[in-house]
C-alpha positions as CSV (number, residue, x, y, z in Angstrom):
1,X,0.4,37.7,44.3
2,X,2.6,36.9,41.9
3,X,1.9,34.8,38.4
4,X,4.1,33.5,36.2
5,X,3.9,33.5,32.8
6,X,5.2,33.5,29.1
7,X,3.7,34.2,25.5
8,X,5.6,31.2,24.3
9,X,2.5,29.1,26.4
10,X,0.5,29.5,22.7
11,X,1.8,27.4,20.3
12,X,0.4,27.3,16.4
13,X,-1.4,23.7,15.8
14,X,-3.2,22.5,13.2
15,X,-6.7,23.6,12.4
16,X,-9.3,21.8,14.4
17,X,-6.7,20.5,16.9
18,X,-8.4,20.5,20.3
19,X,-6.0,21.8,22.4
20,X,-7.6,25.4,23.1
21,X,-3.3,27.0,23.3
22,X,-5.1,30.6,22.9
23,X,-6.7,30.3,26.7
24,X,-3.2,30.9,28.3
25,X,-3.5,34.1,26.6
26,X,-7.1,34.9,27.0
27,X,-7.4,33.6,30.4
28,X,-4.3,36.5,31.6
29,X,-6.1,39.2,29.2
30,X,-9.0,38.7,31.4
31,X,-7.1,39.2,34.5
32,X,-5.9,42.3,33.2
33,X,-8.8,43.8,31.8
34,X,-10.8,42.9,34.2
35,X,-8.2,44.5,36.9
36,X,-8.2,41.6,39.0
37,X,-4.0,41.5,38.5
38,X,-1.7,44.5,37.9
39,X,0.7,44.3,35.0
40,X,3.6,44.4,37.3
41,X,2.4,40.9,39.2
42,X,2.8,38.7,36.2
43,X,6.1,38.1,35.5
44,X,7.7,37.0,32.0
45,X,9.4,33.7,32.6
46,X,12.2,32.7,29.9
47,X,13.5,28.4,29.5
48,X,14.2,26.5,32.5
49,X,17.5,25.1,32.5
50,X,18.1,21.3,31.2
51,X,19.7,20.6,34.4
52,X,15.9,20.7,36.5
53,X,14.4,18.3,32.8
54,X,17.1,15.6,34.1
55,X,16.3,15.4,37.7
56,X,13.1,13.2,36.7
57,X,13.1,12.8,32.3
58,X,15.2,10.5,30.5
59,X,18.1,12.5,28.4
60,X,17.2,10.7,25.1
61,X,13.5,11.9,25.3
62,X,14.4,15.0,26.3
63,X,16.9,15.0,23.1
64,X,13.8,14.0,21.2
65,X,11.8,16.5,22.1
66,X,14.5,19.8,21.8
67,X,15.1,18.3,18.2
68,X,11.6,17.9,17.0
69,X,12.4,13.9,16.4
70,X,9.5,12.2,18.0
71,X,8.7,9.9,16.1
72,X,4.9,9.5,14.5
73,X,3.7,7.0,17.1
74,X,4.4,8.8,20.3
75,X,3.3,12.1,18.5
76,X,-0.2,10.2,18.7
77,X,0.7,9.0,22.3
78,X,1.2,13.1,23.0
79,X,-1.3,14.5,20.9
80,X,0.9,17.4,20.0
81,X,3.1,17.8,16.5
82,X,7.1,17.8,18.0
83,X,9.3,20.5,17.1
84,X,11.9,22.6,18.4
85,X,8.6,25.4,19.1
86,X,7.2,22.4,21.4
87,X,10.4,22.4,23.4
88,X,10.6,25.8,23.9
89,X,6.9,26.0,25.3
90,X,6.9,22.9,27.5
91,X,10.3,24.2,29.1
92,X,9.2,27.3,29.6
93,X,5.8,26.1,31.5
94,X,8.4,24.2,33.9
95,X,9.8,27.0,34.8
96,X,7.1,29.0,35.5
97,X,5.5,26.1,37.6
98,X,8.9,25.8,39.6
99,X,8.6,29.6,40.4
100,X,5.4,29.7,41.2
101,X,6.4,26.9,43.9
102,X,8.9,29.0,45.3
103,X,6.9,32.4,45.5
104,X,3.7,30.2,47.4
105,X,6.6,28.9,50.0
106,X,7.4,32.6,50.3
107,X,4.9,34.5,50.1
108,X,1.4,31.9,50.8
109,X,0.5,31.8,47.0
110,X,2.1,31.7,43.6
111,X,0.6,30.8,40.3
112,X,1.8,29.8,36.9
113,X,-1.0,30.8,34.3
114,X,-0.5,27.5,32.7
115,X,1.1,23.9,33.7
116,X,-0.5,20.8,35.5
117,X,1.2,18.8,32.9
118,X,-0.2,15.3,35.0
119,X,0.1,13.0,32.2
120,X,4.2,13.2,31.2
121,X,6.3,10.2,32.2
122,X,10.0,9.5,32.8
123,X,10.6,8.7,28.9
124,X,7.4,9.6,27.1
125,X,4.6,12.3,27.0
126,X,1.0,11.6,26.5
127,X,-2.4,13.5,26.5
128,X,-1.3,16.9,25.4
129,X,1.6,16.3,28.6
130,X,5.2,17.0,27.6
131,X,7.4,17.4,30.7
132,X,5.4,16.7,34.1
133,X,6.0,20.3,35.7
134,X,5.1,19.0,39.1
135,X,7.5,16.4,39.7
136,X,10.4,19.1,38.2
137,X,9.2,21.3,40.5
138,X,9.3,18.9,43.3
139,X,12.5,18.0,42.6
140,X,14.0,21.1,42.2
141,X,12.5,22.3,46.2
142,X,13.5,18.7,47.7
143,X,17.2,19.7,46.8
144,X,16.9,22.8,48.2
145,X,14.7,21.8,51.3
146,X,15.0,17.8,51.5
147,X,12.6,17.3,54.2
148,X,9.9,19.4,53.1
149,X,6.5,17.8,52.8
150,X,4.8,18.5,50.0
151,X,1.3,17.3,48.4
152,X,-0.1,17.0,44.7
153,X,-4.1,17.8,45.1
154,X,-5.0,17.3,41.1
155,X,-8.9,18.0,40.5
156,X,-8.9,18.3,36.9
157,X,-11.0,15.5,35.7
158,X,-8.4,13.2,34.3
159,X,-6.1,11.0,36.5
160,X,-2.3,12.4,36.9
161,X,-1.1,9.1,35.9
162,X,2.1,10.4,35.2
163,X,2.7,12.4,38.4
164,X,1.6,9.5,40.4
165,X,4.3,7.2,38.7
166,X,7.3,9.9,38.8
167,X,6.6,10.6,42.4
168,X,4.6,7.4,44.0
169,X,7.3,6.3,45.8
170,X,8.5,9.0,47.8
171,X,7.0,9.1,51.0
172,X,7.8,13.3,51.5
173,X,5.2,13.8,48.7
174,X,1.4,13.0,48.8
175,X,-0.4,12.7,45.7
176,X,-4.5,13.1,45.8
177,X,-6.5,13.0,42.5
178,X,-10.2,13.3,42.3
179,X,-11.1,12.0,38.6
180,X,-13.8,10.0,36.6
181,X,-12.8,6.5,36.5
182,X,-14.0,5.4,33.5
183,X,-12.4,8.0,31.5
184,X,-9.1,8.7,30.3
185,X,-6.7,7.7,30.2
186,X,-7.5,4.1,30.4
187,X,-4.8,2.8,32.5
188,X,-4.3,4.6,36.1
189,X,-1.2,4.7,38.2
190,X,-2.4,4.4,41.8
191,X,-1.2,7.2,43.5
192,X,-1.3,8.1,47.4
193,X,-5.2,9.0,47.1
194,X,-7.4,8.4,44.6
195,X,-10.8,9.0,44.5
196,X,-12.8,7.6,41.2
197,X,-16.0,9.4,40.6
198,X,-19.2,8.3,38.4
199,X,-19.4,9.3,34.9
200,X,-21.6,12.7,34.9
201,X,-21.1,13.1,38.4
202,X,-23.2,15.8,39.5
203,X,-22.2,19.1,41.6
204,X,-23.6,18.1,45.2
205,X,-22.1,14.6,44.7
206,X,-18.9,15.4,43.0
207,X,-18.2,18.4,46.0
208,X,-19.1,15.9,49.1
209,X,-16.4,13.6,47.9
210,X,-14.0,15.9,47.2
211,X,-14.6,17.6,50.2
212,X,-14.3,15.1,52.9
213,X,-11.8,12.8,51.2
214,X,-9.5,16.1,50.7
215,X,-10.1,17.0,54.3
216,X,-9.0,13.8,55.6
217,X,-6.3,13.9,53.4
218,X,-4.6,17.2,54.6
219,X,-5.4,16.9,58.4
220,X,-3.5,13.2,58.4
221,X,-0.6,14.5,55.8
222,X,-0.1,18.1,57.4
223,X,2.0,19.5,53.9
224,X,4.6,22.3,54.2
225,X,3.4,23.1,50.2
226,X,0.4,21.6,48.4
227,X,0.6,22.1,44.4
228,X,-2.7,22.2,43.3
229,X,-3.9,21.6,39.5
230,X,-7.0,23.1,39.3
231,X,-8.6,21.9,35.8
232,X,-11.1,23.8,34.4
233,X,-12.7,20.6,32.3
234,X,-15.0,19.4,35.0
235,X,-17.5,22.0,33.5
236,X,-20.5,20.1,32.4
237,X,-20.1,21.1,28.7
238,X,-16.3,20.3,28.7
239,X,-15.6,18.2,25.5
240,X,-13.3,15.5,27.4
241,X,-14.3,15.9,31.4
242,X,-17.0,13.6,31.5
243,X,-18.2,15.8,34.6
244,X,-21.6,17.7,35.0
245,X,-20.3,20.5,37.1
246,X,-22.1,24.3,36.9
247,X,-20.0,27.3,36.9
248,X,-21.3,27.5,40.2
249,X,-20.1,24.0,41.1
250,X,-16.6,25.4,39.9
251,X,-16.4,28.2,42.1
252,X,-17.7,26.3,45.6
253,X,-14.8,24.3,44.8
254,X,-12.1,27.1,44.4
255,X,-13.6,29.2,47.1
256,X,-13.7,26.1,49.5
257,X,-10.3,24.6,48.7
258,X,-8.2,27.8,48.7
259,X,-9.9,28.8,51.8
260,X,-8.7,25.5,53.2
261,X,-5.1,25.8,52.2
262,X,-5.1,29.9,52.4
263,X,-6.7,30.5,56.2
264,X,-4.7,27.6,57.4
265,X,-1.1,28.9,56.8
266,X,-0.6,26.2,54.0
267,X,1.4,27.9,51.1
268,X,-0.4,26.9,47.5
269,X,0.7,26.9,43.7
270,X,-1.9,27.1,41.6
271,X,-1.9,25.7,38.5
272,X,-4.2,25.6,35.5
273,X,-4.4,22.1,34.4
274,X,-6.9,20.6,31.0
275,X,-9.7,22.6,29.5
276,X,-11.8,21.9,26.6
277,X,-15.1,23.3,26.9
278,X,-17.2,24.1,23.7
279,X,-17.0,27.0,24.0
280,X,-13.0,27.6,23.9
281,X,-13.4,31.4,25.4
282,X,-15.2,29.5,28.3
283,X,-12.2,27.3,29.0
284,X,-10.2,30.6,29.7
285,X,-12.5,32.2,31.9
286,X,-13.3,29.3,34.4
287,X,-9.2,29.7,34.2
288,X,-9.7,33.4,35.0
289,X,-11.7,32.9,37.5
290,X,-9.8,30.1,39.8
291,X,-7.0,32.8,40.0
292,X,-9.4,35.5,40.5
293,X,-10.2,33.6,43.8
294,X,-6.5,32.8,44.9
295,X,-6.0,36.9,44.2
296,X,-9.2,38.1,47.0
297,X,-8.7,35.2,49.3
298,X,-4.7,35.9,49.9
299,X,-6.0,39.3,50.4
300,X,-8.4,38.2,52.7
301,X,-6.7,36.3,54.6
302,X,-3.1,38.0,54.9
303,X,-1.8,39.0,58.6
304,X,-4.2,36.0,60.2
């Protein structure tokens, strides 16, 4: 199974900036260590070219970002200082989510250790959300394959808002998000599904809707690819989820969902998606363990 990743994904902020950057590196330390990945399955990915930015971002804010020029108010909109260091990492992410796409089409799973970038628009970025890697990545296979189906499924807690805009009118692509609807960010983009859950929501409850709506979703959709952004901030002491989900809760969900798309012949790219539990190490290791899952169930399930 192969991953796809680059140690430009950490980026220096500001003390006390909430954006944990260090889990992209803890989270594939843990793989390693732990011996759930080889050395030789994660691959070192270097820029994506401008050319894939174009297909869906605006040249000027691209121009904005790659010189560090952005100016104060949409660095609050982004949550992230620009610079040309901010360029370099969000461009790199892209391309390690658009190869991850291609190694799931080929092989049944690919993952970028990073990316789900859900909240980036056509000519801004917001909520930590530079470039939206999915719609690039989208993109880039729909000129390659036009006719290929392909479905968003995005359970981190927050609405894709973005992705839903970039790709909500494009009936090859499906876009399912499973969310808090009171929560950020304030203003949603409907996209193909969306299912709003309670503040708080609960394991049992949160699983049954995600569950059966998903289901539905797949059987009447039938993707050639789904890109799925995991999100590792439903966990109940997440600082921004707004969920009440046990480690537990997490791991039903991976195990059931990548069963779902695995045993059924559905290729999946797995991405990482938000993160901001209390305790930052945390973040990385419900991280570690989504791909931990993807890993044994491939295994599992090859040569069915």
């Amino acid at each position: 199974m192969r991953c796809f990743y680059s140690t430009d994904f950490e980026l220096a902020l500001p003390a006390g900036h909430p954006f944990p950057m260090e889990k992209f590196r803890v989270s594939k330390d843990m793989l390693l260590d732990g011996g759930i990945l080889r050395p030789e399955e994660i691959i070192e990915v270097t820029r994506a070219d401008i050319h894939h930015l174009q297909r869906v971002h605006e040249s000027a804010y691209i121009h904005q970002i790659e010189s560090g020029q952005l100016g104060r108010k949409e660095q609050l909109r982004l949550g992230l200082p620009a610079s040309p260091q901010l360029f370099k990492r969000s461009i790199t992410e892209v391309e390690a989510t658009r190869l991850a796409c291609h190694a799931a089409l080929a092989e049944g799973v690919g993952v970028c250790l990073a990316g789900g970038t859900h909240h980036a628009f056509r000519e801004h970025g917001e909520g930590y959300c530079v470039f939206n890697d999915v719609a690039i990545a989208i993109r880039d296979l729909q000129d390659k394959q036009p006719n290929i189906k392909i479905m968003v499924v995005d359970t981190d807690a927050h609405q894709g808002n973005g992705t839903a805009d970039l790709l909500g009118d494009d009936p090859r692509v499906f876009t399912y998000s499973i969310h808090v609807g009171r929560n950020y960010p304030t203003q949603k983009v409907q996209g193909t599904l969306d299912i709003e859950t309670v503040r708080f929501v609960e394991g049992d409850m949160y699983l049954k809707q995600l569950f059966v709506s998903l289901a539905g979703a797949l059987d009447a959709f039938a993707p050639d690819l789904v890109i799925w952004v995991s999100g590792a901030d439903n966990h109940r002491n997440d600082r921004f989820g707004q969920m009440h989900l046990s480690l537990k809760d997490i791991q039903r969900r991976d195990e059931v969902l990548l069963s779902a798309f695995i045993k059924n012949r559905i290729p999946v790219a797995v991405l990482y998606g938000g993160g901001y539990n209390r305790q930052p190490e945390f973040t990385a290791k419900l991280h570690r363990n989504t791909v931990a899952t993807a890993k044994r169930l491939a295994a599992q399930f090859r040569g069915l």
